[in-house]
C-alpha positions in Angstrom: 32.5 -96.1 -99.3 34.7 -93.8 -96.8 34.0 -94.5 -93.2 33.1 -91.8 -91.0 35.7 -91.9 -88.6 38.2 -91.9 -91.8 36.5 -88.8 -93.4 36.6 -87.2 -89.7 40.5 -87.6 -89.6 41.1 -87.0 -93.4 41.9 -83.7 -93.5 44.6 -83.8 -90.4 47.7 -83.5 -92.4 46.8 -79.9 -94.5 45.4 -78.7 -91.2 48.7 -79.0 -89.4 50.0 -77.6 -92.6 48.3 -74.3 -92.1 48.0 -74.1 -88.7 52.1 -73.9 -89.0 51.7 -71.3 -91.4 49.5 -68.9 -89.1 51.6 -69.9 -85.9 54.7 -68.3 -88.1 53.3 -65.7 -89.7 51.8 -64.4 -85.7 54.8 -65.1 -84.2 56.7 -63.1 -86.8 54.2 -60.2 -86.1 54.7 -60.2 -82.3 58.6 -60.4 -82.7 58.7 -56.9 -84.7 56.3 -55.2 -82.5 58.5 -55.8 -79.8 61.1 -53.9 -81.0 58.8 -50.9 -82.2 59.0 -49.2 -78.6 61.7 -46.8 -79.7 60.4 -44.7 -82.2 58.4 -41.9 -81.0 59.0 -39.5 -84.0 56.6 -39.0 -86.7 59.6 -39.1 -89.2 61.9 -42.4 -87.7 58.0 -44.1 -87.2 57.0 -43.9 -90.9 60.7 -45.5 -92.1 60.8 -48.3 -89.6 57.4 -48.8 -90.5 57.8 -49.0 -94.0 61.3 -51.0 -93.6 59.6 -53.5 -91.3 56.3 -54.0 -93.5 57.8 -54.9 -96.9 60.3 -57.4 -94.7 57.2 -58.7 -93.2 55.5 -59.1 -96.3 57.8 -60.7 -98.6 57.9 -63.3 -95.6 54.8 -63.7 -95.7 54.7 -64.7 -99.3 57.4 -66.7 -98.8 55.8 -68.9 -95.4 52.7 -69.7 -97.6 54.9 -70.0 -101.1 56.2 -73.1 -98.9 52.3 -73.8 -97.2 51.4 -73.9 -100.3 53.9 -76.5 -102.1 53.3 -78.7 -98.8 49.4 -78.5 -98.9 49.3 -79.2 -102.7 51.5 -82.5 -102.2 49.4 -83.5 -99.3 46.3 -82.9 -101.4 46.8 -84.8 -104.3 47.9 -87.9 -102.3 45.1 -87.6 -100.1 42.8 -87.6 -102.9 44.4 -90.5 -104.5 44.0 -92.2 -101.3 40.2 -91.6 -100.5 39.3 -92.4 -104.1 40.9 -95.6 -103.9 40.1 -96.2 -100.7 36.1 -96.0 -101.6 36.4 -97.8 -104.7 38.0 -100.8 -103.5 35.3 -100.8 -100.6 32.8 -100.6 -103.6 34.2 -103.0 -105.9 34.1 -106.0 -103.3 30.4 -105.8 -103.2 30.3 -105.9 -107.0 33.0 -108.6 -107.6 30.8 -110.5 -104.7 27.7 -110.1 -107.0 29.6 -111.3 -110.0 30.7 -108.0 -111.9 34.2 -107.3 -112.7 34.9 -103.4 -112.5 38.0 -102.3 -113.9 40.8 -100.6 -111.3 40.3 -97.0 -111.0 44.1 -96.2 -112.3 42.7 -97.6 -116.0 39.4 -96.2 -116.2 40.2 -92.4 -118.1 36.9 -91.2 -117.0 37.1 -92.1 -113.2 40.8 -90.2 -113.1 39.7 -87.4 -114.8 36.7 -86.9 -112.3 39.6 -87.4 -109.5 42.0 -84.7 -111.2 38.8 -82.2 -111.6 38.1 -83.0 -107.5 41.8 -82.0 -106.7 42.2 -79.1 -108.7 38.7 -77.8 -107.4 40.2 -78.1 -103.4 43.5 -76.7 -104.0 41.6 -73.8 -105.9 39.5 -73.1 -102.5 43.0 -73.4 -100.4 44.6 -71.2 -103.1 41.8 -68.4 -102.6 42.4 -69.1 -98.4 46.1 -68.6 -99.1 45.4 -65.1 -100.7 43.4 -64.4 -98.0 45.3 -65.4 -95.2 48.3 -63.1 -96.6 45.6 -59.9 -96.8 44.6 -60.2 -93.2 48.0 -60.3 -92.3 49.1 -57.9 -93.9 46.5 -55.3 -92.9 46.5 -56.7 -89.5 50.4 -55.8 -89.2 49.4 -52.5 -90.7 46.6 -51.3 -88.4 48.2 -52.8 -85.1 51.6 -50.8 -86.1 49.7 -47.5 -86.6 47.2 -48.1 -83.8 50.5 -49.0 -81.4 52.0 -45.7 -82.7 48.8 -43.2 -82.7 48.8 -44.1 -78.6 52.3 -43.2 -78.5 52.4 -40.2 -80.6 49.1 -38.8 -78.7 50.0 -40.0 -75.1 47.4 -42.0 -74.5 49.7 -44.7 -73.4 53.3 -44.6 -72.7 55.4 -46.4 -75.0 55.7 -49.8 -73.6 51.9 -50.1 -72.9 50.8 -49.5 -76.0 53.2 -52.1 -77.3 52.2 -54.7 -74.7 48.6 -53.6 -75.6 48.8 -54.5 -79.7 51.3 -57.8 -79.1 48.5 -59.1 -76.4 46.0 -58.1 -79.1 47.6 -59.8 -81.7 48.7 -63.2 -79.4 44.4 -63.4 -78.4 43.1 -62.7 -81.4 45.1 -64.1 -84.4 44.8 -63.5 -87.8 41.0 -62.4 -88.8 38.5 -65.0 -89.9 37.9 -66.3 -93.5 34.9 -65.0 -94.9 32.4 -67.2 -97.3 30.6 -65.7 -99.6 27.6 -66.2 -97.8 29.0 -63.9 -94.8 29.9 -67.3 -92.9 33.2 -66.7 -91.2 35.6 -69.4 -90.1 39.2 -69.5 -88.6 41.9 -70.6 -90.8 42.3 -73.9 -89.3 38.5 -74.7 -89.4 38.6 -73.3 -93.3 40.9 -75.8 -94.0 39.6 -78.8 -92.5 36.1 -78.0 -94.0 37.2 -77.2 -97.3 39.4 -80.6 -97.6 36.8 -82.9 -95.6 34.4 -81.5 -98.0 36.4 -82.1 -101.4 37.6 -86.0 -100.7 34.1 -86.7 -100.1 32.9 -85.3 -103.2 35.7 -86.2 -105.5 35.0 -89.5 -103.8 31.4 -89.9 -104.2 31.4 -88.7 -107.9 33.7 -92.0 -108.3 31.2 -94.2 -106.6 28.2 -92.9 -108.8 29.9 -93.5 -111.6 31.0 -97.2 -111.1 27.3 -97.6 -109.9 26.3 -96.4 -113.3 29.4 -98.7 -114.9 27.9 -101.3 -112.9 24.3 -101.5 -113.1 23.2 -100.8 -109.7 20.8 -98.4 -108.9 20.5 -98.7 -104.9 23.2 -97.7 -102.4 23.0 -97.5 -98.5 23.8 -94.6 -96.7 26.6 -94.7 -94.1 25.2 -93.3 -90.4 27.5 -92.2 -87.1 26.3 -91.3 -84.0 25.7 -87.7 -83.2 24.7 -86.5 -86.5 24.0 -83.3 -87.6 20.0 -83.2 -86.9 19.9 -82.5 -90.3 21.5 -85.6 -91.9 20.6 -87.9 -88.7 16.9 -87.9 -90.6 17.9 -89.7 -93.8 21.5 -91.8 -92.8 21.5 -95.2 -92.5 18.4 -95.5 -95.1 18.5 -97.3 -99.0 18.2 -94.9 -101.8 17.6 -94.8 -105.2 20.5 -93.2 -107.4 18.2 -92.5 -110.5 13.7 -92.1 -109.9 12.1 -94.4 -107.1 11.0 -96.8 -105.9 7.3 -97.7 -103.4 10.4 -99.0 -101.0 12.9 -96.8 -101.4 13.2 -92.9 -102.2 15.4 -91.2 -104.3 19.3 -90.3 -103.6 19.3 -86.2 -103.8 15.7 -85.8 -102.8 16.2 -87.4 -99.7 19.4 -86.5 -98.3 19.8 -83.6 -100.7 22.9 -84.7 -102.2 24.6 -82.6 -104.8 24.2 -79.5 -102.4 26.1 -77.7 -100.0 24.0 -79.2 -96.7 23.7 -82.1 -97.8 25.3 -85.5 -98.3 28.4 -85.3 -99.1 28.4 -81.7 -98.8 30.1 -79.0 -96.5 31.9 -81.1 -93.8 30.0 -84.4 -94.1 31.3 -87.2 -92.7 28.3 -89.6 -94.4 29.1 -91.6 -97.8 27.1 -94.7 -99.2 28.0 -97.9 -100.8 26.5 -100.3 -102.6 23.2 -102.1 -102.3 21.5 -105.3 -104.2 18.1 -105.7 -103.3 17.8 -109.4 -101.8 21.7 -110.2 -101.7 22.7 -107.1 -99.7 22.6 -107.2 -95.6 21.9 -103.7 -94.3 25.4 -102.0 -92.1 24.4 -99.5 -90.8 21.6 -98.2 -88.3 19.7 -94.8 -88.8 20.0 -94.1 -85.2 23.3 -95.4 -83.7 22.9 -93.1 -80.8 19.5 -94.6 -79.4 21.2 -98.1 -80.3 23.4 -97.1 -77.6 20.8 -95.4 -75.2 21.5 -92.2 -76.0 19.8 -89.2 -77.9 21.3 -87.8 -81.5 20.5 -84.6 -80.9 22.0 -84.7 -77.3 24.8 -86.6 -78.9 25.6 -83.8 -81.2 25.2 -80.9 -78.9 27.7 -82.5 -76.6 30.4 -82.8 -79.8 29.6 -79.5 -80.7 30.4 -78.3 -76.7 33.6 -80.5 -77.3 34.7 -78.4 -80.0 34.0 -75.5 -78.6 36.2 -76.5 -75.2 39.1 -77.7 -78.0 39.1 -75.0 -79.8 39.0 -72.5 -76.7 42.2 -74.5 -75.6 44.0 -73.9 -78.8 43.4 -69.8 -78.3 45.0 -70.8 -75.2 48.4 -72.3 -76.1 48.4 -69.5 -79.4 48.5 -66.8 -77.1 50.7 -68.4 -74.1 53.1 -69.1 -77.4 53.2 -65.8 -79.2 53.6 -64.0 -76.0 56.5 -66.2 -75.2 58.1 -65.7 -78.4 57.6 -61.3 -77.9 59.2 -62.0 -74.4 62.0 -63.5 -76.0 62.5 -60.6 -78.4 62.6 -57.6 -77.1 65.8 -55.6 -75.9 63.5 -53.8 -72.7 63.4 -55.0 -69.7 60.5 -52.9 -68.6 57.8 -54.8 -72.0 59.3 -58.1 -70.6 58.2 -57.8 -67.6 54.6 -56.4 -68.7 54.5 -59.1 -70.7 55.4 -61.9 -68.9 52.4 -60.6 -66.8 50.0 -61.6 -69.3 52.2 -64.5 -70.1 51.3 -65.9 -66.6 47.7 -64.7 -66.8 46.8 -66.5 -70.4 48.8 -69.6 -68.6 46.4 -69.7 -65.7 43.4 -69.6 -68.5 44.9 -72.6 -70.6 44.9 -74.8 -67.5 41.4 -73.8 -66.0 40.3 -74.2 -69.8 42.3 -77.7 -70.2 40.8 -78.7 -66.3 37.1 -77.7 -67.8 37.0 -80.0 -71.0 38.6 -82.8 -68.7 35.7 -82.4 -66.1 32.8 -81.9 -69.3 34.6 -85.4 -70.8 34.5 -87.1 -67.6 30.8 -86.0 -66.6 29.3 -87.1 -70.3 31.5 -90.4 -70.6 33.3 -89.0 -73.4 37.3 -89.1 -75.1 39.6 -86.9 -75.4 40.8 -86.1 -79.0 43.8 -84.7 -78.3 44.3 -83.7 -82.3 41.7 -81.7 -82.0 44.2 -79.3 -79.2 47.0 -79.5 -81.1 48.9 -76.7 -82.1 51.5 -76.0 -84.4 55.3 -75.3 -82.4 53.7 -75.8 -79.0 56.4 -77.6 -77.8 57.8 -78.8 -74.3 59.6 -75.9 -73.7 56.7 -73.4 -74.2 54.9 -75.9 -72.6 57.3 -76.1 -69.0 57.0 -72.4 -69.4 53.1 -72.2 -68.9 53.0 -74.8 -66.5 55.5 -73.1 -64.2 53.8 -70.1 -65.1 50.7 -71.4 -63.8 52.2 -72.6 -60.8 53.6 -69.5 -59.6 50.2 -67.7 -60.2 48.2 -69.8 -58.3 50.7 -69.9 -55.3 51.2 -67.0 -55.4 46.9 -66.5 -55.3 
């Protein structure tokens, strides 16, 4: 069995992984179109275009050649890790019933199910990886031409239209993976889903299997409290791996396991151990949440609120970061000064944003997760920069 609050945490290292990878790649993006201001000529446009898009590409390739090499290392001991991790949970209920399962490292069946899992995830981050260099790549393309058609037609003078497509850029980030379904995810949340999603599979195929090794037919469905309304209906109940039972109903038809929405499935943080009829104690409650006075479906509309406060914050310090790092580069005096304009403005919108999840937390007796505002290469100095920013905004108000 994994526990939730491992499975919610799992996927942390990979994340900060790619969430380095876009913070480079953006800030890489906003440092060359600060220095694009001076050509104004068709003919000097299209070679500094084409001079500063095959630089920026090949650095591209090579910021996720080294994502890549870091995520597939994280990965595999991950993996290791959570399939261990559930088996030895596992194996002390069986060795307390008497059975004697073998370790995981000697069963060739049990790795090969673990080597399948891995190689499945770091297929999904492989296809994210080709995807994450595409929409940079046309990104930096369009903003580039876009910058340049407002130059080359006067619709804006030189050093707005340049502000204009870094500020565009800093807000909106690289562009969303797309499912093939037509859901659409950031990078960050792509990542986190897609690795949350394989350890708990890879994982649960292990468990099934020693249940099979092992004889046991019933396991017991982990439970946490703001559930997805979805799962909160069947966690925390006994199931039957194989048929049913008049007391207890059957594994995938109840908590449709095996499919995407299901147990186990897209960013579940349920598993299951276990369960001997007459020798096993029940863990876990169906409804934590009313064990604590509270509502599920209140509970979970209140994390997802959370999440959507966090991840607001994060745009936040992205853009206060990527503007910093165009101020920094560029030779004009005039585009620093435009864009340490919006520098203060998106710092004023961090705080308000930070001082809003603070009040929400403190109104609904809830933590802070600070993890979950974490941003690659936000450091103190960008960080003293935004506050003091801030500072002088709101005096100055």
């Amino acid at each position: 069995m994994l526990q939730p609050e491992y499975l919610m945490t799992v996927a942390d290292p990979v994340v900060e992984v790619y969430s380095q990878v876009e913070v480079e790649i953006l800030d890489d993006i906003v440092r060359r179109i600060s220095k694009t201001g001076k050509f104004t000529q068709t003919a000097s446009w299209q070679l500094a275009r084409a001079r500063e898009f095959g630089y920026f590409s090949g650095d591209v390739t090579k910021i996720l050649s080294n994502a890549t090499r870091l995520s597939e290392k994280e990965i595999k001991r991950i993996m290791v890790e959570s399939g261990a991790k559930a088996l030895a949970f596992d194996d002390t209920i069986y060795k307390a019933v008497g059975l004697s399962p073998i370790k995981l490292t000697q069963s060739p069946v049990l790795m090969a199910m673990l080597l399948q899992g891995t190689s499945d995830t770091l297929q999904l981050l492989s296809n994210f990886t080709k995807t994450t260099a595409n929409m940079a790549n046309i990104g930096f393309n369009n903003i580039l031409d876009e910058a340049f058609l407002k130059i080359l037609t006067g619709t804006f003078d030189p050093i707005t239209a340049i502000k204009t497509a870094i500020k565009k850029i800093a807000s909106q980030g690289i562009n969303k993976i797309a499912y093939p379904t037509g859901h659409e995810s950031s990078l960050e949340v792509a990542v986190r889903r897609a690795v949350i999603t394989g350890v708990n599979q890879a994982s649960s195929k292990l468990q099934l299997e020693r249940a099979t090794e092992m004889g046991c037919d019933l396991v017991e469905v982990t439970s946490h409290s703001g559930a997805r309304p979805s799962h909160a209906v069947w966690q925390g109940q006994v199931y039957c791996v194989n048929g049913t039972t008049r007391e207890y109903g059957n594994l995938a038809e109840e908590t449709g396991y095996g499919e995407g929405d299901g147990l186990c499935g897209w960013n579940c943080y349920h598993s299951f151990y276990p369960y001997f009829e007459g020798l096993s104690t029940r863990a876990f409650s169906p409804d934590p949440s009313a064990d604590e006075g509270r509502d599920n479906d209140e509970d979970y509309a209140l994390q997802q609120k959370q999440r959507t406060y966090e991840r607001r914050i994060r745009q936040s310090k992205k853009e206060c970061q990527l503007l910093n790092s165009a101020i920094e580069s560029t030779d004009s005096e005039a585009l620093e000064k435009e864009l340490y304009a919006d520098f203060q403005r998106a710092s004023v919108l961090l705080k308000n944003r930070e001082q809003r999840l603070k009040d929400f937390l403190a109104e609904n007796a809830r933590i802070r997760q600070n993890d979950r505002e974490w941003v690659a290469g936000w450091n103190r100095s960008v960080s003293s920069k935004a506050v003091w920013a801030n500072r002088k905004a709101t005096k100055g108000s």
